[in-house]
C-alpha positions as CSV (number, residue, x, y, z in Angstrom):
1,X,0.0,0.0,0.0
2,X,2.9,2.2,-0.5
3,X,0.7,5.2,-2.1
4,X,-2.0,5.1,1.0
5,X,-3.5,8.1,0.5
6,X,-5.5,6.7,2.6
7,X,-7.1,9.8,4.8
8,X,-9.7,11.4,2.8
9,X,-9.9,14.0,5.4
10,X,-6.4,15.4,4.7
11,X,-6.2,18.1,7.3
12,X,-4.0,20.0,8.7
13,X,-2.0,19.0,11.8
14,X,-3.1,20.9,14.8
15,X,-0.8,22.0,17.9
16,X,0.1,21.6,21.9
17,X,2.2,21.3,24.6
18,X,4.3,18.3,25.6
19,X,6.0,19.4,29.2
20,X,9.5,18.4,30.0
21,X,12.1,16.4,28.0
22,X,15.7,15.2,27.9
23,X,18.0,14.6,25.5
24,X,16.6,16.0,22.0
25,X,17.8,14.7,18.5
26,X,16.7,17.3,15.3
27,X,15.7,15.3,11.9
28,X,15.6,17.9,9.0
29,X,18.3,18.7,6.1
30,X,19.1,21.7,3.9
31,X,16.3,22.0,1.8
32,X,13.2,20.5,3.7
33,X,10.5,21.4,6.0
34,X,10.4,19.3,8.6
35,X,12.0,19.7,11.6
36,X,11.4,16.4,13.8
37,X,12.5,15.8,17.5
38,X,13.4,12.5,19.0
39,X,13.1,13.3,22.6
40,X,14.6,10.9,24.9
41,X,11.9,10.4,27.7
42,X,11.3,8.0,30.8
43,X,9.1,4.7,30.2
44,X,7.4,5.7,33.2
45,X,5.9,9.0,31.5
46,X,4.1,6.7,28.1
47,X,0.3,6.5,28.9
48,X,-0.7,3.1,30.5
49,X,-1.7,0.2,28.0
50,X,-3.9,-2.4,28.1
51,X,-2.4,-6.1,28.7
52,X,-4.3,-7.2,25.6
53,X,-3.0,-4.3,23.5
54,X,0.2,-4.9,24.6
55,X,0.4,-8.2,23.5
56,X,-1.3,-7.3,20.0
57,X,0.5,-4.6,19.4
58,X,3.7,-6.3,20.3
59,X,3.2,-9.4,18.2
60,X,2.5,-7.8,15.1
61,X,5.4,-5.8,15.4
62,X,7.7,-9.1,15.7
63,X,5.4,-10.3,12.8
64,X,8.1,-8.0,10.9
65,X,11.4,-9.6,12.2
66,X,11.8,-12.3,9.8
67,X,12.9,-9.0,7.5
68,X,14.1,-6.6,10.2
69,X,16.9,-8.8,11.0
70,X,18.5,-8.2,7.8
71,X,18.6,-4.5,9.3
72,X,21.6,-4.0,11.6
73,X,19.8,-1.6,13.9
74,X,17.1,-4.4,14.6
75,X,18.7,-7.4,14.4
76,X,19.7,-8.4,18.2
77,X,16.5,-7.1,19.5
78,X,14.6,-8.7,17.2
79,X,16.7,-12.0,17.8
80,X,16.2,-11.9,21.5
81,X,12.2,-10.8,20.9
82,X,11.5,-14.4,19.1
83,X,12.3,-15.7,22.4
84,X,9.7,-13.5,24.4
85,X,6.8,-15.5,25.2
86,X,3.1,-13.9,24.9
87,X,3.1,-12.7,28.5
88,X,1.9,-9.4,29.4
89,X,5.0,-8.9,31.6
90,X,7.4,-11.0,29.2
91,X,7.1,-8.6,27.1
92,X,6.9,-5.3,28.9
93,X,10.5,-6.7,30.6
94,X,12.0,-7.3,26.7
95,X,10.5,-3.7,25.9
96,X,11.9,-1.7,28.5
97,X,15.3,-4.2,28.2
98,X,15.8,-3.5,24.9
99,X,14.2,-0.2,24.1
100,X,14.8,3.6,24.8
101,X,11.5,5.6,24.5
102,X,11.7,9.1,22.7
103,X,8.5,11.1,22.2
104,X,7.9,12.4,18.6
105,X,8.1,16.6,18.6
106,X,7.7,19.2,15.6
107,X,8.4,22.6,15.0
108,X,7.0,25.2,17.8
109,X,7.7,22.4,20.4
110,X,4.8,20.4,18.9
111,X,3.3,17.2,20.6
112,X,-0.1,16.4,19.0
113,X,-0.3,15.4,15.6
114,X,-3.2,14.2,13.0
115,X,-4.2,10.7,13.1
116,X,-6.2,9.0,10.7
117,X,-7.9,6.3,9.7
118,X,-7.2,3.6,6.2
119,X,-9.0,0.4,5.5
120,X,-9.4,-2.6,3.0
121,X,-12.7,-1.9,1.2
122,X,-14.8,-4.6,-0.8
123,X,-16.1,-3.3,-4.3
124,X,-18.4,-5.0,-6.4
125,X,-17.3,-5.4,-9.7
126,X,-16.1,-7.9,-12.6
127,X,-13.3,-9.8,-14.6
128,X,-14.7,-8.5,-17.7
129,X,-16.4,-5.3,-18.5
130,X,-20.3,-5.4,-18.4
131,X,-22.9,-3.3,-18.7
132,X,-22.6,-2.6,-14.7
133,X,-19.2,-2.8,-14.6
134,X,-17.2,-0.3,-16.8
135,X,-14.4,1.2,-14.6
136,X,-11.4,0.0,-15.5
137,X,-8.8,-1.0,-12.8
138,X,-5.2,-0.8,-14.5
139,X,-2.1,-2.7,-13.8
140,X,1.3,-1.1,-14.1
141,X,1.7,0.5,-17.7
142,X,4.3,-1.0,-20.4
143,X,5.6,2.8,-20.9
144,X,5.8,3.8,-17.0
145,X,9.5,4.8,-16.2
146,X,10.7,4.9,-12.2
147,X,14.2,6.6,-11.5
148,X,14.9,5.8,-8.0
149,X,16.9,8.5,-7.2
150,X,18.7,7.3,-4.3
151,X,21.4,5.8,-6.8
152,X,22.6,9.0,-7.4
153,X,21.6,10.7,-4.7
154,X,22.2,8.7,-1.1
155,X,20.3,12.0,0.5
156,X,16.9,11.4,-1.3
157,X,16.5,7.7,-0.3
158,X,13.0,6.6,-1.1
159,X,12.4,9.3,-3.4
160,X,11.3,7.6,-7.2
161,X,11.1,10.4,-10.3
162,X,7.9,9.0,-12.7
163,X,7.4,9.6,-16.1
164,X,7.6,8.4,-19.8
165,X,10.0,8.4,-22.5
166,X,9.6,10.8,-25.6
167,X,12.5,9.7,-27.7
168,X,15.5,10.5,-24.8
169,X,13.8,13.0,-22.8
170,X,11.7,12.1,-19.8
171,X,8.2,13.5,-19.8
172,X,6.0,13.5,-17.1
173,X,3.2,10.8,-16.8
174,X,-0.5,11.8,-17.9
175,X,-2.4,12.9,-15.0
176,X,-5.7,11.2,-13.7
177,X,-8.2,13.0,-16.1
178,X,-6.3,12.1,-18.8
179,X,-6.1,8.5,-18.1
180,X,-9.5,8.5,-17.8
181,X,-10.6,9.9,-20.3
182,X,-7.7,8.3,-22.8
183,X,-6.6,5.1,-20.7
184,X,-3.1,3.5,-20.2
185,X,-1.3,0.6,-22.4
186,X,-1.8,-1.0,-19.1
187,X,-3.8,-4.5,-18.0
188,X,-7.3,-4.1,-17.0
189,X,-7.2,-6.2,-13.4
190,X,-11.3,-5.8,-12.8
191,X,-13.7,-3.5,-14.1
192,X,-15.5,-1.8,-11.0
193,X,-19.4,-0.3,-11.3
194,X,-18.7,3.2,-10.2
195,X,-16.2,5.7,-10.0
196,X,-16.1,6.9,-7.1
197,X,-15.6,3.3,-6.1
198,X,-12.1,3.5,-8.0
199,X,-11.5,6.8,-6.4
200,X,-11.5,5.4,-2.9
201,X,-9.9,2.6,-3.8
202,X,-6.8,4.5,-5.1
203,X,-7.0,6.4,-1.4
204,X,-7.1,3.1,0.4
205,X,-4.0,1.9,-2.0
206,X,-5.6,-2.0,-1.6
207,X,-9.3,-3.5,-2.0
208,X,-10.7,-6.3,-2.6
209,X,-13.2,-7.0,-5.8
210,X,-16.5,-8.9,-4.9
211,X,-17.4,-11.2,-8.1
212,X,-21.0,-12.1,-9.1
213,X,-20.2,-15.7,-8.0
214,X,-18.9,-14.5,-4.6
215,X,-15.5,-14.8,-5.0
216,X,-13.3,-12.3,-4.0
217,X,-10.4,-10.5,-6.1
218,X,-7.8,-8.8,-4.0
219,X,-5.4,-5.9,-5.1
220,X,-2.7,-4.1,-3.8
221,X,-1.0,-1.1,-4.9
222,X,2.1,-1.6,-7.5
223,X,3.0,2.0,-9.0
224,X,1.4,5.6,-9.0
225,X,1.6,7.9,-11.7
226,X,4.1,10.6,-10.1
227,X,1.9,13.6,-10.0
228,X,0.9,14.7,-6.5
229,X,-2.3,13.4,-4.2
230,X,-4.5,16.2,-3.7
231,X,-7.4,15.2,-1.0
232,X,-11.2,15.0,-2.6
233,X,-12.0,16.0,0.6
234,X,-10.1,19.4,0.2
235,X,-11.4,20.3,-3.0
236,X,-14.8,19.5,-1.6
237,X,-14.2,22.1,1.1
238,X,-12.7,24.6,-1.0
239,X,-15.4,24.7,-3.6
240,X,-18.2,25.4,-0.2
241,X,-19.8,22.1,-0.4
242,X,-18.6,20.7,2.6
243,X,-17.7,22.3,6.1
244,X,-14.1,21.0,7.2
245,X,-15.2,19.2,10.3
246,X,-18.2,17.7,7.9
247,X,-15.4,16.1,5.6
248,X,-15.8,11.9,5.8
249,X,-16.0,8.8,3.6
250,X,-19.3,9.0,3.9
251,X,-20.2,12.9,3.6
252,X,-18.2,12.1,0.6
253,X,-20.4,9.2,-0.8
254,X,-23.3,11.1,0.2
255,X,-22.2,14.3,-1.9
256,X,-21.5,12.1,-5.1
257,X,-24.6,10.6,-5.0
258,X,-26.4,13.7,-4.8
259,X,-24.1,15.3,-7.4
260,X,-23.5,12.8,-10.0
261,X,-23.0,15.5,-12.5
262,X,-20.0,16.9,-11.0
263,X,-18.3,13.6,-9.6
264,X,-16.4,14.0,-12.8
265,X,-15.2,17.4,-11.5
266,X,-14.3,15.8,-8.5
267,X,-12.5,13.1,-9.8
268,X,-10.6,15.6,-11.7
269,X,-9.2,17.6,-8.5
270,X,-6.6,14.8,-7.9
271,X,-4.4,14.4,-10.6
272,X,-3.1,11.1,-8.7
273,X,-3.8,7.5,-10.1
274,X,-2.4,4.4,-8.9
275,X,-1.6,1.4,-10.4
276,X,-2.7,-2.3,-8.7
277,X,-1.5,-5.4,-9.2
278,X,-3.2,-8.6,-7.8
279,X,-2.6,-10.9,-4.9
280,X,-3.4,-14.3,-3.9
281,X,-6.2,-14.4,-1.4
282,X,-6.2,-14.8,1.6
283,X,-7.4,-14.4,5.5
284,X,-4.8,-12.2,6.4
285,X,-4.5,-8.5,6.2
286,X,-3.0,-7.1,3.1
287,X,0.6,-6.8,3.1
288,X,1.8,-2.9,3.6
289,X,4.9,-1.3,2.7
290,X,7.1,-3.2,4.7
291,X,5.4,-6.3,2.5
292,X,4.1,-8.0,5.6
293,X,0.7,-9.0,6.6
294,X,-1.1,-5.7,8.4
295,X,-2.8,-6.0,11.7
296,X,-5.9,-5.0,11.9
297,X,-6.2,-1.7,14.6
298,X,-2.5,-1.9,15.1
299,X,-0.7,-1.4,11.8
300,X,0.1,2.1,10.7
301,X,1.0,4.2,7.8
302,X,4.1,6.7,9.2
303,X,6.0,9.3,6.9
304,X,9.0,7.7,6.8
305,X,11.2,10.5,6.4
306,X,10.6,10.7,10.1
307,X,9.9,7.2,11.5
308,X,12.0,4.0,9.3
309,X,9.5,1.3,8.4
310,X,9.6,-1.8,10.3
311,X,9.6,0.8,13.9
312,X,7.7,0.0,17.3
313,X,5.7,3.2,18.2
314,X,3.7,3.7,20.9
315,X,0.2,5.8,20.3
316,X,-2.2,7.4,22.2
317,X,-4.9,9.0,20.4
318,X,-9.1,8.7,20.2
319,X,-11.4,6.4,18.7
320,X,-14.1,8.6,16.2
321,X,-16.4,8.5,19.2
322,X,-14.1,9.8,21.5
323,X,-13.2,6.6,23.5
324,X,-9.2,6.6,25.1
325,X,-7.2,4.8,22.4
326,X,-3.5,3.9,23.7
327,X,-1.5,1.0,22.2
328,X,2.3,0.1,20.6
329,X,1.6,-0.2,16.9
330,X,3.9,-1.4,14.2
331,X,4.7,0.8,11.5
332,X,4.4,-1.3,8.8
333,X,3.4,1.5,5.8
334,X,3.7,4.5,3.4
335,X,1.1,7.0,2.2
336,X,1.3,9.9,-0.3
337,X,-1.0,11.9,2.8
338,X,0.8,10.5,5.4
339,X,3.3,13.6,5.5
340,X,4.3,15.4,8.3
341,X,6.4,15.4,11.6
342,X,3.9,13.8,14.2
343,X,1.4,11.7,11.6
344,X,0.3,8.3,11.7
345,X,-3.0,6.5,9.3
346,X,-4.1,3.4,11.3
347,X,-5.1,0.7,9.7
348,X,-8.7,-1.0,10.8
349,X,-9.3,-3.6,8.9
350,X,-11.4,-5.3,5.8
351,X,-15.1,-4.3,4.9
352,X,-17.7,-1.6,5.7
353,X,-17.2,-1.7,9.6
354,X,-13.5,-0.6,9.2
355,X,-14.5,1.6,6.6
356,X,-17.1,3.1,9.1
357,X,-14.0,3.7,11.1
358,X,-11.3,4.4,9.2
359,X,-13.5,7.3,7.3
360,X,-14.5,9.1,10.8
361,X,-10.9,8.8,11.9
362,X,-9.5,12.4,12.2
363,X,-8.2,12.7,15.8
364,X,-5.4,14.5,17.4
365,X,-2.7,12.2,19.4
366,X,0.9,11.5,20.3
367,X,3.5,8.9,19.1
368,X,6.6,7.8,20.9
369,X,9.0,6.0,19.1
370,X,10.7,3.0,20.5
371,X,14.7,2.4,19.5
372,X,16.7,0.2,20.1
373,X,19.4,1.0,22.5
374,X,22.7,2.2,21.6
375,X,21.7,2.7,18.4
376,X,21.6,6.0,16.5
377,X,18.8,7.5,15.8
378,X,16.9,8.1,12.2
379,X,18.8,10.0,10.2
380,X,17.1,13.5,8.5
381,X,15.2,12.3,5.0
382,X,13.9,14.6,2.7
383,X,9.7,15.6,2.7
384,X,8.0,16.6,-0.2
C-alpha cells in the first residue's frame, strides 16, 4: 500500500504542549520542512496500556522480524524478541530491556499530531467489462518509467522520479483526467461499477473485488503515476460544499450521490492514479509497505522521512467517538497523505465496519518512538 492516501480528510495537523524532555535529537536537512524531534523520555511517562493491547500490538510488530533482521539496527533485538513469550510482563520486561522511548516533537515544540484512519474496502465489480461494470482497474503500464533517485543521490533515499519516455527525454506521466478519459497501455485487473468506487480505492491503496459468484479478487497497490495526491475531501471544502469538520468517507459518498453530475469534477481535482497489481487471497490482512501482513487496529501508515519502516511506536490518540485509544503499533506503511512530523494513518481492517471507522478517523494524538538502544537515531530524510 505504498501510495496510501488513505485519509480522505487530509487536514492540517493541529498544535500543543508536551511538558519536559531530555535529551533532543533534530531530523531535517538543507532544503526540507520538517523539523522532527526525538526526545529521549522515561518509560514511566508513556500512557498506561492495556495487557491485551500490549500483546497485539507487540506481536505484530515481531510479525516484521523475519525482514528486520537483515537490518543491523534491529537485528539483536529482534533475535532476542523471538524468544519472548506472549506474556503481558514478558514482554513489557524485553520492551523496556531492549528499548529507549523518545516522544515524537515538531516545529514550535509540537506534541499532538493528525491521526487518521485507512481500511481494505470490498467493491463490487467484474473480470470483464459489463454493462454494470465499466471502470477499469489498470495494472502497471508498459511505458511507465521509475528513477529511484537514491542511486545518485544517497540523501533522497525513497524518493522515485515517474514519467515516460519521448525519444531520450523524460516527460512526465498523464495525470488522472487524462487516463480517464484516454486510458493507459496497461492490463485491466477488474472492471469496477462506479467511479467513485475506483477513487477510494486508489486512497485506500488496496481492496478487494466482490465477483457475481462470490468470489473475491484482492489488489494491492504496484506503482502511482508521479503527480501529487490532492485530498477530494479538500477540494470538496474549498469549492463550499462541505464544512471541514463535515469532511468523511461518507459525507463524501453522500455528496457524489447527490451530485452525479460533478463527480467528474471531483475526480478531476486529484491528478493522482495508482496502479494495482493482484494478490493471492487470503485471510490475512494485506501486506503494507514493509510487504508483511497488516494488523488490523495496530498497523500504521508513518512518513517515513521521520519514522523508518519496520519501527515500534507507541500511540495514544481517540477512537471517532471519543473513546481513550493507547497502544504500541507497528509501523508497517507509506502514504502519499501520510506527510508530516507527528502523523500516523491506522489501519482498521477489511469491509464496511473498518470503513465506518477508518472514514471518521481524524483525531489528534501522540506517538513515541521506540529504538533500540545504543543505536543512532533516524537520520534526517527529505519531505515533499
Amino acid at each position: 500500500m505504498k501510495f496510501r492516501s488513505r485519509a480522505i480528510a487530509c487536514l492540517f495537523l493541529a498544535t500543543a504542549m508536551l511538558a519536559g524532555c531530555s535529551t533532543v535529537a533534530e531530523r531535517g536537512g538543507a532544503g526540507t520542512s520538517t523539523t522532527t524531534r526525538y526526545s529521549k523520555v522515561d518509560w514511566a511517562s508513556l500512557p498506561a496500556v492495556a495487557d491485551a493491547d500490549l500483546l497485539t500490538g507487540f506481536d505484530a510488530w515481531r510479525s516484521a522480524c523475519p525482514r528486520l533482521q537483515r537490518d543491523p539496527v534491529w537485528a539483536d533485538t529482534c533475535a532476542v524478541a523471538a524468544t519472548v513469550a506472549s506474556e503481558a510482563n514478558a514482554v513489557r520486561s524485553f520492551l523496556r530491556g531492549q528499548l529507549d522511548v523518545h516522544a515524537l516533537r515538531a516545529a514550535g515544540n509540537r506534541s499532538h499530531g493528525l491521526i487518521t484512519g485507512y481500511y481494505e474496502p470490498i467493491y463490487p465489480g467484474s473480470l470483464v467489462r459489463t454493462a454494470r461494470a465499466q471502470v477499469p482497474v489498470y495494472g502497471v503500464p508498459e511505458d511507465l518509467v521509475v528513477v529511484d533517485l537514491e542511486s545518485v543521490h544517497p540523501e533522497l533515499k525513497g524518493k522515485r522520479l515517474r514519467g515516460r519516455l519521448e525519444g531520450r527525454v523524460l516527460r512526465p506521466y498523464a495525470d488522472a483526467a487524462t487516463i480517464t478519459a484516454e486510458g493507459v497501455k496497461a492490463p485491466i485487473l477488474a472492471w469496477l461499477t462506479d467511479p467513485m468506487d475506483l477513487q477510494l480505492l486508489q486512497v485506500q491503496g488496496s481492496g478487494r473485488v466482490r465477483l457475481d459468484n462470490g468470489e473475491q479478487v484482492r489488489l494491492a497497490y504496484a506503482d502511482q503515476n508521479g503527480h501529487p495526491y490532492r485530498a477530494i475531501g479538500r477540494w470538496l471544502v474549498e469549492q463550499g460544499e462541505l464544512a471541514q469538520e463535515q469532511v468523511s468517507m461518507e459525507a463524501i459518498r453522500g455528496w457524489a450521490r447527490a451530485n452525479p453530475a460533478r463527480v467528474p469534477e471531483l475526480l478531476r481535482s486529484n491528478p493522482s492514479y495508482v496502479f494495482f497489481e493482484r494478490r493471492p487471497d487470503s485471510p490475512e490482512g494485506p501486506r503494507g509497505s514493509l510487504n508483511v501482513p497488516l494488523t488490523a487496529g495496530y498497523s500504521v501508515a508513518v512518513d517515513r522521512t521521520v519514522v523508518p519502516l519496520g519501527s515500534l511506536l507507541w500511540l495514544s490518540t481517540t477512537r471517532p467517538d471519543g473513546t481513550p485509544l493507547v497502544r504500541p503499533v507497528a509501523a508497517q506503511d507509506t502514504g502519499g497523505a501520510i506527510v508530516g512530523e507527528i502523523r500516523a494513518d491506522l489501519f482498521w481492517g477489511t469491509g464496511d465496519a473498518a470503513g465506518d471507522l477508518a472514514g471518521h478517523m481524524k483525531q489528534q494524538g501522540q506517538l513515541w518512538l521506540l529504538w533500540p538502544k545504543g543505536k543512532p537515531l533516524p537520520q534526517p530524510g527529505p519531505t515533499p
